[in-house]
N, C-alpha and C positions, 0 to 999 in steps of 0.2 A: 504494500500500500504506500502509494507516496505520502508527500508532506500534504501534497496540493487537496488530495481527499482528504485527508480528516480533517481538517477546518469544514469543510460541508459536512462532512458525518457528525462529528460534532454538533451543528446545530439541530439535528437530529436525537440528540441527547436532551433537549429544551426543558424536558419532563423530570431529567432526572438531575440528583444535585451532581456538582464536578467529582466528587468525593465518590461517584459510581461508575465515573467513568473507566473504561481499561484505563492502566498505567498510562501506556505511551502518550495515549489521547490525553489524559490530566495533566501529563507534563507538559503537551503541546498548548493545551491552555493556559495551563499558570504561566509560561516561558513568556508567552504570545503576550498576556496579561502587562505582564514587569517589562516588556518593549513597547506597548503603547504606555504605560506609565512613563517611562524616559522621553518617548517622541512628545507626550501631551508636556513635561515639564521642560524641557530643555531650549534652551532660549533660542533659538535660529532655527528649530528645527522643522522640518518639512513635514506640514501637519497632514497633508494629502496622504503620507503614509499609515497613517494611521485604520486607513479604510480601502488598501490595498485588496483584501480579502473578495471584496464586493466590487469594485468597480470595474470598469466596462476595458474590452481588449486596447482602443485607443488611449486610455489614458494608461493603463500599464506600460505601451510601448513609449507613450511621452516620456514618461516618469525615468524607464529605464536609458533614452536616448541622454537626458539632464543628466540623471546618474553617472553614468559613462562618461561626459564629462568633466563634469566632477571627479572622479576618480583620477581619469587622465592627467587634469592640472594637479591633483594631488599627487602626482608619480613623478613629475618637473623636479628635477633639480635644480634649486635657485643659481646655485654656482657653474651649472654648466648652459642652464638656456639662455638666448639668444636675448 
């Protein structure tokens, strides 16, 4: 099972408390949990991620194209570019 299904399966659990859910799936939650807690407090942080789980295939690829660059300029070595 991937990552990607159990957040659906998961909400398929609605009924029951987290504390029934299998293992993996509870940890996938609470993990899930304490990384929207960081994104909701963290001062710059890119709040659109927070609701990744739901949203539509255009905005994942925006998000991932930003990302990527992001990353990129974070890989720049101040001392050697241009």
């Amino acid at each position: 099972m991937s990552s990607c299904d159990c957040a659906g399966m998961a909400s398929g659990w609605a009924e029951r408390s987290v504390s029934a859910l299998p293992p993996q799936m509870r940890q996938q939650a609470a993990v899930q949990r304490k990384l929207d807690e960081i994104l909701r407090v963290l001062p710059g942080a890119d709040q659109r991620l927070l609701h990744l789980e739901t949203a539509p295939q255009a905005e994942l690829n925006a998000l991932d194209e930003r990302h990527g660059t992001v990353r990129d300029e974070a890989l720049v070595d101040p001392a050697t570019a241009k």
